[in-house]
Backbone as CSV, one residue per row, in Angstrom:
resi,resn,N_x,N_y,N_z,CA_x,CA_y,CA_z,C_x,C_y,C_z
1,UNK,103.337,-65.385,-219.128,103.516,-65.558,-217.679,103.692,-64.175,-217.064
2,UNK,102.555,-64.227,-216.327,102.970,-62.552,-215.312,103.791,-62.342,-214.410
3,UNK,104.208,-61.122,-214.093,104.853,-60.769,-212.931,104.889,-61.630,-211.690
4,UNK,103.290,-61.604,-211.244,103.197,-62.018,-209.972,103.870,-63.579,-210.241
5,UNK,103.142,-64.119,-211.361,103.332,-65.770,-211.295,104.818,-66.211,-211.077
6,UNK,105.654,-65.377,-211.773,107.027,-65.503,-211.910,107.786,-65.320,-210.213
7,UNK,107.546,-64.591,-209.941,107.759,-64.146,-208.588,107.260,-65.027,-207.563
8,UNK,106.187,-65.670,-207.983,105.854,-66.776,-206.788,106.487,-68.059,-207.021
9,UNK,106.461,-68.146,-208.565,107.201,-69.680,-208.853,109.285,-69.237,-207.936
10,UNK,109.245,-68.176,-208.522,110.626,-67.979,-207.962,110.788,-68.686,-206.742
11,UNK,109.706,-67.950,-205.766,109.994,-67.865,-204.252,109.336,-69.416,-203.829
12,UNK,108.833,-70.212,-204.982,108.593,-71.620,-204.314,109.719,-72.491,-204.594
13,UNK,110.216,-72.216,-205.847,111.487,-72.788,-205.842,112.837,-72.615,-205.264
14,UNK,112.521,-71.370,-204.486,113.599,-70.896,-203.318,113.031,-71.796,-202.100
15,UNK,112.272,-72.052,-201.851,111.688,-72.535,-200.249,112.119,-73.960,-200.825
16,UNK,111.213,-75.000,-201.823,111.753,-75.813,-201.930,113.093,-76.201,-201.867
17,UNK,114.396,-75.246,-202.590,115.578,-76.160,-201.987,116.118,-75.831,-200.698
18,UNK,115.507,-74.581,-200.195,115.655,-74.142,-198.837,115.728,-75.573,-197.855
19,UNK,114.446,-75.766,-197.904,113.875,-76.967,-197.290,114.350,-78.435,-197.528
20,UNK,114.981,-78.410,-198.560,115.572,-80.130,-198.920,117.333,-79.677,-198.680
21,UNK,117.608,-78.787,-197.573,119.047,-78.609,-197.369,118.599,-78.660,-195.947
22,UNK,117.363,-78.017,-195.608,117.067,-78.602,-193.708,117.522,-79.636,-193.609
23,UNK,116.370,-80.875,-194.621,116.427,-81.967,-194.189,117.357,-83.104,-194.801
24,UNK,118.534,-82.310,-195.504,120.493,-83.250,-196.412,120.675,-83.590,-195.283
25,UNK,121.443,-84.544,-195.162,122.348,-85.534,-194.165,123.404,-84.558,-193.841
26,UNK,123.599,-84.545,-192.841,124.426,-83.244,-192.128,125.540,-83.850,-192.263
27,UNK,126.625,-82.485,-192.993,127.963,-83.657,-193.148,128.687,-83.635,-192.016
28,UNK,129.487,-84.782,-191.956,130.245,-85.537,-190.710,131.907,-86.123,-191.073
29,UNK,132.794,-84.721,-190.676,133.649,-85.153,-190.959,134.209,-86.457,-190.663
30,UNK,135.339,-87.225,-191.249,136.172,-88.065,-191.205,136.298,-88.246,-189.810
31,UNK,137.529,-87.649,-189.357,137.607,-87.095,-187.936,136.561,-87.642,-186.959
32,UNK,135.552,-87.288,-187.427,134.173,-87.003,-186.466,133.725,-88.210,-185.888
33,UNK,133.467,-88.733,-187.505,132.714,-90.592,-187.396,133.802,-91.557,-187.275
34,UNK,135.170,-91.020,-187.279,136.029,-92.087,-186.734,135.889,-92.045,-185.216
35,UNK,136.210,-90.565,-184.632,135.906,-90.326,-183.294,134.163,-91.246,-182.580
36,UNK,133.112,-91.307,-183.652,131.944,-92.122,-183.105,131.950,-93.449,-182.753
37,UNK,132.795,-93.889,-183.953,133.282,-95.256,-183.527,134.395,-95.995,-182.584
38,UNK,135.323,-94.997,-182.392,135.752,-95.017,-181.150,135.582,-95.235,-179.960
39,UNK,134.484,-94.248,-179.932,133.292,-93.875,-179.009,132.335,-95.294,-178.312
40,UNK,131.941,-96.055,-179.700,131.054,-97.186,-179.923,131.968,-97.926,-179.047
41,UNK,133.187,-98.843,-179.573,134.196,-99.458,-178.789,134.538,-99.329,-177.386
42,UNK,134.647,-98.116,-177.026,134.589,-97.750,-175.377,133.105,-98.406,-174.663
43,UNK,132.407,-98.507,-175.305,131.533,-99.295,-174.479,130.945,-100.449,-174.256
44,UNK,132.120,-101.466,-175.196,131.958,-102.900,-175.425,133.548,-102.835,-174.681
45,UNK,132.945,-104.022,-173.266,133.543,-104.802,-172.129,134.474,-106.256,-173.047
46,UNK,133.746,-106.489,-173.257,134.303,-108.161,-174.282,133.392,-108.504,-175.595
47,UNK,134.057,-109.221,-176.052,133.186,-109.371,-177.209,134.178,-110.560,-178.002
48,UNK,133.298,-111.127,-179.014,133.777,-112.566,-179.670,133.518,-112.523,-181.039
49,UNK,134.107,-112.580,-181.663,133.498,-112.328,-183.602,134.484,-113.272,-184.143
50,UNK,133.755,-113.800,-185.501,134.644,-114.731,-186.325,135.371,-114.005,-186.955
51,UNK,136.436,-114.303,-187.699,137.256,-113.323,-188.526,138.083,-114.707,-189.423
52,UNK,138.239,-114.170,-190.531,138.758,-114.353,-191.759,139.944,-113.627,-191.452
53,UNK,140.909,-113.999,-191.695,142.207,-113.239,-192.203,143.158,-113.573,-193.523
54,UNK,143.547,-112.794,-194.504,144.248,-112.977,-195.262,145.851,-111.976,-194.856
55,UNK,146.786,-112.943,-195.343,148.078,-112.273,-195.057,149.042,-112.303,-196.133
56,UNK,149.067,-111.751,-197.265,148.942,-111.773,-198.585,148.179,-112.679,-199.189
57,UNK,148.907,-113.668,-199.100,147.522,-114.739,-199.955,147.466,-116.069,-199.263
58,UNK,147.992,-115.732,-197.813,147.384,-116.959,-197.101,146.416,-116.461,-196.084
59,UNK,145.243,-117.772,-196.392,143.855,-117.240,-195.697,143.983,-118.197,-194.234
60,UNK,143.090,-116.946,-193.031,143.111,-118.322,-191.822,142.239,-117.870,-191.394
61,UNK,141.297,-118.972,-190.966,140.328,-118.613,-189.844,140.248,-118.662,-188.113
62,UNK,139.274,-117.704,-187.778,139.723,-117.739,-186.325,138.355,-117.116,-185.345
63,UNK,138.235,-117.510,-184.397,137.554,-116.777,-183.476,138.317,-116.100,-182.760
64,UNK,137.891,-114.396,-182.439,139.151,-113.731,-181.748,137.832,-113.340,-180.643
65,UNK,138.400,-113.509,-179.403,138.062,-113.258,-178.203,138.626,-111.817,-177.691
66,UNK,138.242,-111.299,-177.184,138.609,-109.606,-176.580,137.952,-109.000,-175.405
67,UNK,138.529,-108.807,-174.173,138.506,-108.072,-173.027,139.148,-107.109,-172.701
68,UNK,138.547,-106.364,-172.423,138.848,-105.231,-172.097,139.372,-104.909,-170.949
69,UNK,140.971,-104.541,-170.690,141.459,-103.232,-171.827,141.901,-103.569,-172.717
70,UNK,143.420,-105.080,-172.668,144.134,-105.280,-173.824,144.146,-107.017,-173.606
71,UNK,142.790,-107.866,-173.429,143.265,-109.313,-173.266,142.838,-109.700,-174.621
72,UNK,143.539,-110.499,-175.756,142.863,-110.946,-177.319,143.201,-112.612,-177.197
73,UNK,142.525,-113.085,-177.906,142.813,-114.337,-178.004,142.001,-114.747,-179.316
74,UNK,143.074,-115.247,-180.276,142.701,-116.228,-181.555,142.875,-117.521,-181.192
75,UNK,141.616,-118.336,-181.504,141.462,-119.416,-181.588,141.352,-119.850,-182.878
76,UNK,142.134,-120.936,-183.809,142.210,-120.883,-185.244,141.749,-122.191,-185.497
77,UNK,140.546,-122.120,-186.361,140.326,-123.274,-186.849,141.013,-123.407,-188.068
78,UNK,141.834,-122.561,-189.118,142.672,-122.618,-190.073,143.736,-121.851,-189.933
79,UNK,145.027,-122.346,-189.697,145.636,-123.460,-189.456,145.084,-124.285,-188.315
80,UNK,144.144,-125.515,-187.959,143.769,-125.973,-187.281,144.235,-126.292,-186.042
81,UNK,143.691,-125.907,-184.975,144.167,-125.742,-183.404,145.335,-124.976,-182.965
82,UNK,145.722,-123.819,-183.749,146.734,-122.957,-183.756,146.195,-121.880,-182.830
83,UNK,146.627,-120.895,-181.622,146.095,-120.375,-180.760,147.151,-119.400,-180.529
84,UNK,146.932,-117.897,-180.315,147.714,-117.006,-179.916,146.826,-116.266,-178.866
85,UNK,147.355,-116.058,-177.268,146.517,-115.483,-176.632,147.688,-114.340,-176.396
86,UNK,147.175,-112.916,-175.558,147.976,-111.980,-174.991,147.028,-112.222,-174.164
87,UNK,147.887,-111.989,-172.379,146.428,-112.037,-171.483,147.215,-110.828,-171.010
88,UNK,147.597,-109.601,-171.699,147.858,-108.180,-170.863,149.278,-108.165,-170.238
89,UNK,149.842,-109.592,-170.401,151.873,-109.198,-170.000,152.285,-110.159,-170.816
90,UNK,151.756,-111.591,-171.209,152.377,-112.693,-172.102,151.956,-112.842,-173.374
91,UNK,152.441,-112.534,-174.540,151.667,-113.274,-175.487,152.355,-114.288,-175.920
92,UNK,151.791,-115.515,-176.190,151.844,-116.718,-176.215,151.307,-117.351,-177.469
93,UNK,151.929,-118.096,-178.288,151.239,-118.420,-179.661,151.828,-120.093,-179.718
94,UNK,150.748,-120.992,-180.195,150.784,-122.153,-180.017,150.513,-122.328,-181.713
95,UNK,151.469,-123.539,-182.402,151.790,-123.809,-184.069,151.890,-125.549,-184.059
96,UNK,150.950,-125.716,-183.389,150.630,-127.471,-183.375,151.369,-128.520,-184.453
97,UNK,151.531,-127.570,-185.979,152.554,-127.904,-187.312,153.534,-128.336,-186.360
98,UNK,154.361,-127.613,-185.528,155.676,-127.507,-185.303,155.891,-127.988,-183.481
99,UNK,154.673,-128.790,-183.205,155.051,-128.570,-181.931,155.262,-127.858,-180.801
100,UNK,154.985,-126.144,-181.254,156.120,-125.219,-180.393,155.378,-124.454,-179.986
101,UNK,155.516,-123.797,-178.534,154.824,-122.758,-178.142,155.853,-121.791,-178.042
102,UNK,155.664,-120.381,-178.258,156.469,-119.168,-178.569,155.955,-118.344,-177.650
103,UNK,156.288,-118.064,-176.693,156.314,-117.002,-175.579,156.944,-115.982,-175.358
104,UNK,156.554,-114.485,-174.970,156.855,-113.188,-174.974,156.638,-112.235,-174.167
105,UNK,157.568,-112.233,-173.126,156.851,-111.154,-172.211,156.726,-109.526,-172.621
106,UNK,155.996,-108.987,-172.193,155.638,-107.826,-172.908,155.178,-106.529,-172.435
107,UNK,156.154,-105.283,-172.459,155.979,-104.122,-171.663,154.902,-103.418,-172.382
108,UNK,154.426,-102.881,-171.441,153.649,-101.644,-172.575,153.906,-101.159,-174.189
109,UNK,155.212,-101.005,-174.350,155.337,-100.397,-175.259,155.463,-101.426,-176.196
110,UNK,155.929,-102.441,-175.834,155.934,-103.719,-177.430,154.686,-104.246,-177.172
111,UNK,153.555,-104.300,-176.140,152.344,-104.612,-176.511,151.702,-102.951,-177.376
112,UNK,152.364,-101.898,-177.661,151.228,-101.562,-178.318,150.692,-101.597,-179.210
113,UNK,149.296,-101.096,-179.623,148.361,-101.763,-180.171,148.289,-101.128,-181.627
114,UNK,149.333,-100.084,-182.131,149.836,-99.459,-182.950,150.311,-100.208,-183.892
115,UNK,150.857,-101.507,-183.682,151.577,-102.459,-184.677,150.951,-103.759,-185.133
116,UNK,149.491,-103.604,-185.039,148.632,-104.795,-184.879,147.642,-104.471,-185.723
117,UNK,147.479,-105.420,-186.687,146.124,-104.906,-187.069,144.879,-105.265,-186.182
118,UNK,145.088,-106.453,-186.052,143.528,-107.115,-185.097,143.707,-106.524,-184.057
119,UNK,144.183,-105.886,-183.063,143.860,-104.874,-182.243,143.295,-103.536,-182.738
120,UNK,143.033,-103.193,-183.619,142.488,-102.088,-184.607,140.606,-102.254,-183.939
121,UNK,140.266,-102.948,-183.476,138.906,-103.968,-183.503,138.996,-103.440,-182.038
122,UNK,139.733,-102.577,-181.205,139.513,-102.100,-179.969,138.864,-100.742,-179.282
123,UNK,138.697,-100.415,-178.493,138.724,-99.075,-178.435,140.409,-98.399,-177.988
124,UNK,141.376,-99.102,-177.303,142.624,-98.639,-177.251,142.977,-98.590,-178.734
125,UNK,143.191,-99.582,-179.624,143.761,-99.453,-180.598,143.078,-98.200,-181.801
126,UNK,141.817,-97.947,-181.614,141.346,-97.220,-181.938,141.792,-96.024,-181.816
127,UNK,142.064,-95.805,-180.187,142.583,-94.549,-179.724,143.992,-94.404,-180.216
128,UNK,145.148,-95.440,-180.739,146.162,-95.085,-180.796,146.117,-94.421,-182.009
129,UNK,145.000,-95.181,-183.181,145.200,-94.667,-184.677,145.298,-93.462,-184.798
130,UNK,144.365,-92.626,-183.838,144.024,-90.897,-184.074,145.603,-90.390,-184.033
131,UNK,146.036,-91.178,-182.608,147.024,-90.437,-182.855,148.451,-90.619,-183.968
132,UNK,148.270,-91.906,-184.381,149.600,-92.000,-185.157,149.173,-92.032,-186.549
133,UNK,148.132,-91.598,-186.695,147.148,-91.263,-188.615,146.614,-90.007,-188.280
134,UNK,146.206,-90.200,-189.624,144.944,-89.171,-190.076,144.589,-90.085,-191.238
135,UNK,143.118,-89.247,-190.815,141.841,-90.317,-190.629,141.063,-89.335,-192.265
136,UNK,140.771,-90.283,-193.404,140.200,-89.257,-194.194,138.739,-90.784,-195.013
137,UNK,137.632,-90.060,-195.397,137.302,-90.600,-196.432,137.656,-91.162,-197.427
138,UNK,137.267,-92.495,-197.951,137.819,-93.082,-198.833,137.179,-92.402,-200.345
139,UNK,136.111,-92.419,-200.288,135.465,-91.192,-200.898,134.819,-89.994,-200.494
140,UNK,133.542,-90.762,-199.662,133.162,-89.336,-198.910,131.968,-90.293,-198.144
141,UNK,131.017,-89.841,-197.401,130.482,-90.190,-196.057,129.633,-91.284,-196.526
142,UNK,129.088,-91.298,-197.930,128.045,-91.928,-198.117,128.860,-93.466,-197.680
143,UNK,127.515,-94.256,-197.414,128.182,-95.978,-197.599,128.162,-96.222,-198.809
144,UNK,128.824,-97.679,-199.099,129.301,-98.122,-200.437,129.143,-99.759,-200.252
145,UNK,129.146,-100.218,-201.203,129.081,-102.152,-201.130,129.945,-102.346,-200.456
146,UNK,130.363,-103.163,-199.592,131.652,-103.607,-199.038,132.820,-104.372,-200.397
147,UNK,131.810,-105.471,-201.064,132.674,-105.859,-201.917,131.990,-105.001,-203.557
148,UNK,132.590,-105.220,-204.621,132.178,-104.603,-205.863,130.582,-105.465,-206.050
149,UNK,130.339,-106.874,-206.123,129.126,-107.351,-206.065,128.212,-107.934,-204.541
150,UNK,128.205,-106.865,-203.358,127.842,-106.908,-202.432,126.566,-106.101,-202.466
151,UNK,125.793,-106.517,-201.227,124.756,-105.863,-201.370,125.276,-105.219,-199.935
152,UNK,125.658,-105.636,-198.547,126.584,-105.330,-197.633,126.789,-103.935,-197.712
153,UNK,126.700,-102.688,-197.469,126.962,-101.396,-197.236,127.947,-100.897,-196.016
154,UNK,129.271,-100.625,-196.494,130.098,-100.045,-195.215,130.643,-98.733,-195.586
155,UNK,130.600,-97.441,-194.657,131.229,-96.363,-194.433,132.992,-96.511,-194.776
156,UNK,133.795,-96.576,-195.771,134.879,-96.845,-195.576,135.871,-95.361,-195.058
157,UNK,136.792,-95.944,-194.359,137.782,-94.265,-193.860,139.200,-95.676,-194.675
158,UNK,140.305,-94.366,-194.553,141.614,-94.432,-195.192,142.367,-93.743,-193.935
159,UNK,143.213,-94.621,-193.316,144.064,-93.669,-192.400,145.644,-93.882,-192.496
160,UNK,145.961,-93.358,-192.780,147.546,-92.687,-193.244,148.933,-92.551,-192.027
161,UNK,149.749,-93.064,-191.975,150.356,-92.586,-191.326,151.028,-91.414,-191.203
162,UNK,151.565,-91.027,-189.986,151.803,-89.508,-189.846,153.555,-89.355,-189.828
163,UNK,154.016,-90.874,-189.552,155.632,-90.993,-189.918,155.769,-91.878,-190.312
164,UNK,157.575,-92.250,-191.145,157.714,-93.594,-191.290,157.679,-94.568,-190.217
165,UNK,157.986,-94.318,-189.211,157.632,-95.284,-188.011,156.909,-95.909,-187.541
166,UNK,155.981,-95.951,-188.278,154.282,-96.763,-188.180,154.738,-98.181,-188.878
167,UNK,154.023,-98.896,-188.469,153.970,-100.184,-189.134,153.142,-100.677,-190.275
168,UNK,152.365,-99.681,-190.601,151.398,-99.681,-191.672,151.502,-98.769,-192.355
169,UNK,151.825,-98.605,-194.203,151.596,-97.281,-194.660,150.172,-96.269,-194.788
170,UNK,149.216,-97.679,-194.674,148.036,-97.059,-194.590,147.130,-98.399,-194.175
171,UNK,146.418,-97.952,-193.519,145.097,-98.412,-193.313,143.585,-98.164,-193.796
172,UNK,143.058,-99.480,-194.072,141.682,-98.953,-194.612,140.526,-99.569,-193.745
173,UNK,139.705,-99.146,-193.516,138.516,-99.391,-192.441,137.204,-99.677,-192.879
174,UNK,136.687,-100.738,-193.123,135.423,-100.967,-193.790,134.038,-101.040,-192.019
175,UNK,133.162,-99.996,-191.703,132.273,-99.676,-190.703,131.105,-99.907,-191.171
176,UNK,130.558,-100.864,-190.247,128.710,-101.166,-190.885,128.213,-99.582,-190.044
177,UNK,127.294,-98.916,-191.243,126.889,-97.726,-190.473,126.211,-97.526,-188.904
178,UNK,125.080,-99.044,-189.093,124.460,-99.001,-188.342,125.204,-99.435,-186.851
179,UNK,125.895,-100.398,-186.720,126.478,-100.490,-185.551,127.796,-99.865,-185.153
180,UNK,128.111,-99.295,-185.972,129.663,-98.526,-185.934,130.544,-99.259,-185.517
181,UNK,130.263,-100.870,-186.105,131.069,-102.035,-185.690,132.436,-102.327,-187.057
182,UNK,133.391,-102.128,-186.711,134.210,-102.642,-187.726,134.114,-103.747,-188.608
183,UNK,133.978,-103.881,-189.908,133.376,-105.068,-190.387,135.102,-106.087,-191.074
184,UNK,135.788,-104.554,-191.682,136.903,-105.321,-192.017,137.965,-104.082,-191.718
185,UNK,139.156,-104.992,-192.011,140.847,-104.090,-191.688,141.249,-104.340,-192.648
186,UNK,142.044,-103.279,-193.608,142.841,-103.451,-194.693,144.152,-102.531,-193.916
187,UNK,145.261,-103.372,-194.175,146.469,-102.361,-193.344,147.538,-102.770,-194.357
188,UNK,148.422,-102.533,-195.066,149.077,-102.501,-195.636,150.858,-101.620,-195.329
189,UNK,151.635,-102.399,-195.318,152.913,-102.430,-194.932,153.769,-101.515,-195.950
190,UNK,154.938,-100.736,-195.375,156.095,-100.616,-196.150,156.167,-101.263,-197.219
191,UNK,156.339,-102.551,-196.883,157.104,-103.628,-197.845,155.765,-104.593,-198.937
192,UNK,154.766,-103.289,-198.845,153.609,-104.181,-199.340,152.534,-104.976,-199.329
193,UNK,153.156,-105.359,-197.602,152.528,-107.021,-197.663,151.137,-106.001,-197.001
194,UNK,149.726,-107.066,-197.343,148.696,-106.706,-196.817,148.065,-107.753,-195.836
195,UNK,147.448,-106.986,-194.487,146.504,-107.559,-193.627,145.443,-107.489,-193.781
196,UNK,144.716,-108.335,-194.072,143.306,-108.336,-194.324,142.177,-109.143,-193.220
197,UNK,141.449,-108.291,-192.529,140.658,-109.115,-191.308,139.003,-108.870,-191.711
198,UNK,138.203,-109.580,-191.772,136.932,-109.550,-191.923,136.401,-109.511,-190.796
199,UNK,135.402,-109.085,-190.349,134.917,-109.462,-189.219,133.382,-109.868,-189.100
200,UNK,133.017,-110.713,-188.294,131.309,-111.193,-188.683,131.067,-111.767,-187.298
201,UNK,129.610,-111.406,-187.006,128.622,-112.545,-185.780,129.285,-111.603,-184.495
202,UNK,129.640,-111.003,-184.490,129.621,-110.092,-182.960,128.740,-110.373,-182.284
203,UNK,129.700,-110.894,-180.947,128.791,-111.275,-179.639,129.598,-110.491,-178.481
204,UNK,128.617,-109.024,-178.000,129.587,-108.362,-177.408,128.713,-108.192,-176.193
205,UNK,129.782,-107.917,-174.985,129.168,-107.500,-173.726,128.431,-108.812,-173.240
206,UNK,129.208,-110.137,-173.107,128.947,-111.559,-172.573,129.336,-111.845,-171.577
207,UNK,129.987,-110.733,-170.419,130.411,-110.891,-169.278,131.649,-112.043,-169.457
208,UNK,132.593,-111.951,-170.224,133.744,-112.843,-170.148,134.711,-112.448,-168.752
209,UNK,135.521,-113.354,-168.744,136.479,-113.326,-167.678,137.832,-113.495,-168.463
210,UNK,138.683,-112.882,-167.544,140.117,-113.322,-167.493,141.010,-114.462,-167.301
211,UNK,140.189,-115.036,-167.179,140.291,-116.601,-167.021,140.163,-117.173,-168.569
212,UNK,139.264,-116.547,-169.460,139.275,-117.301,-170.661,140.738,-116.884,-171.395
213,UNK,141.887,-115.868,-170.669,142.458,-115.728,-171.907,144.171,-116.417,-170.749
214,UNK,143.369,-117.497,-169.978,144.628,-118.314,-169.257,145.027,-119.421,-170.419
215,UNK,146.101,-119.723,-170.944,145.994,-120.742,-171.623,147.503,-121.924,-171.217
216,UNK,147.210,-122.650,-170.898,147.777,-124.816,-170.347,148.260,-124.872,-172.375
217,UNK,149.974,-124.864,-171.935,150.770,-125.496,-173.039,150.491,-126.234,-172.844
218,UNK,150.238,-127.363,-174.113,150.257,-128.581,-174.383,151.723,-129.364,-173.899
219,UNK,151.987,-130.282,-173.179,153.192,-130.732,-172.397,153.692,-131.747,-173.653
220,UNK,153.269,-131.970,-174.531,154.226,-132.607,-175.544,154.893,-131.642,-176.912
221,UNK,154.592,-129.906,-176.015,155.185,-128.931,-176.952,156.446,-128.373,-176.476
222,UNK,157.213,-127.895,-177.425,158.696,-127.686,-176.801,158.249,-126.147,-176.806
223,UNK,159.015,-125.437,-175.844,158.769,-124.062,-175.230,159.458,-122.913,-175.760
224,UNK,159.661,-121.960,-176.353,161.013,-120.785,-176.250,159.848,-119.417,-175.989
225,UNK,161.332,-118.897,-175.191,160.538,-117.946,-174.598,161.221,-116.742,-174.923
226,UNK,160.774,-115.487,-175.061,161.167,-114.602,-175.325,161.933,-114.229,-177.340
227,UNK,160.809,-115.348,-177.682,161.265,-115.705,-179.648,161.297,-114.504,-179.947
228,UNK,161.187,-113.262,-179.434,161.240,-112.023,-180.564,162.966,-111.561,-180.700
229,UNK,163.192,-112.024,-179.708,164.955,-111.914,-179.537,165.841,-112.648,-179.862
C-alpha cells in the first residue's frame, strides 16, 4: 500500500465520521426536553384521556377531564361512579361505597399542583416540577419500551426532589416522543407508597367548558365539608 493510498484512505475515513457526527441526533439535555414538554402542555386548552391508576396495589379506572388553568375532574368507572372534581376553589370527591360527599375549599397554596400526581399531566404542574426537582435521564435521551415486553417507545426522565418537603421522593415520567404527551406517572412517596397513572386516547383542545367541571351532590349523600381538617 502506497503513500498516496494511505493518505487518501486516511482522509476518507476522516470525512466519513466527520459526516456521520453532522448528521448524530443532537444531544438534548434533560432540562431541555422536559422544558419541550412543558412547552407542548401550554398549548393544550382542555383535554380528556383515560387513565389507569394504581395506588400501591389498588388499581382504578377513570376518565380525567382537564381545563385549563387548574379545573380536573375524575370520573371513575373503578371504583364505579366514584367522582372527584376541583373546579379551581372546591374540590369535591363523591365515594357512592359510603354515601358521602367530601368537600374542600381550597386556597392557592393547598390546591398546589406540587402534591398531586395527576396534575403532573398539566402545564402548571409541569411548571411547578422544574421548580421543586431536577429533572435527569433515566438513562439517557434515547427512547426505550415503555414496559420490558412492549413494543410502545417512551423518552423516560427521573425527577428528584430538591427538599424533604416535597411530597414525592421521586418522580418518574414515561413521554411518547412523538407527541411530547405524557404517557405515564411514576411518583413515589417518603413512606414508599407508589402512584402510578397511565395515560391513553388523548382528546385535546375540544373546546370544553367550565360548566363540565360543575358537579349536583347526589341528595341521598351525606355532606362534610372541609374533611381535610
Amino acid at each position: 500500500m502506497n503513500l498516496s493510498f494511505k493518505k487518501a484512505l486516511s482522509g476518507a475515513i476522516f470525512a466519513a465520521f466527520f459526516c456521520a457526527g453532522l448528521f448524530a441526533e443532537p444531544i438534548i439535555t434533560a432540562n431541555e426536553y422536559f422544558k419541550s414538554v412543558s412547552e407542548e402542555y401550554g398549548k393544550i386548552k382542555d383535554y380528556q384521556a383515560n387513565a389507569n391508576i394504581t395506588i400501591d396495589k389498588e388499581d382504578m379506572k377513570a376518565k380525567i377531564t382537564y381545563l385549563q388553568p387548574d379545573k380536573v375532574r375524575f370520573d371513575f368507572s373503578k371504583p364505579e361512579d366514584q367522582v372527584i372534581v376541583f373546579n379551581g376553589e372546591t374540590l369535591t370527591i363523591y365515594l357512592p361505597g359510603h354515601q358521602a360527599v367530601l368537600t374542600q375549599n381550597a386556597n392557592s397554596e393547598d390546591a398546589d399542583a406540587k402534591g398531586n400526581a395527576a396534575n403532573l399531566a398539566t402545564s402548571e404542574g409541569l411548571t411547578l416540577m422544574r421548580r421543586y426537582y431536577t429533572v435527569s435521564y433515566e438513562t439517557s435521551q434515547e427512547a426505550v419500551p415503555l414496559d420490558e415486553d412492549s413494543d410502545e417507545k417512551v423518552v423516560r426522565l427521573v425527577l428528584w426532589r430538591r427538599t424533604t418537603s416535597e411530597a414525592f421522593r421521586y418522580i418518574k415520567l414515561s413521554i411518547t416522543p412523538k407527541t411530547k404527551l405524557i404517557r405515564r406517572v411514576e411518583a413515589v412517596t417518603p413512606a414508599d407508597i407508589t402512584y402510578k397513572i397511565d395515560f391513553s386516547d388523548y382528546e385535546i383542545n375540544q373546546g370544553l367548558t367550565a360548566q363540565r367541571f360543575s358537579y349536583d351532590i347526589p341528595s341521598a349523600a351525606n355532606s362534610y365539608d372541609n374533611f381535610m381538617f
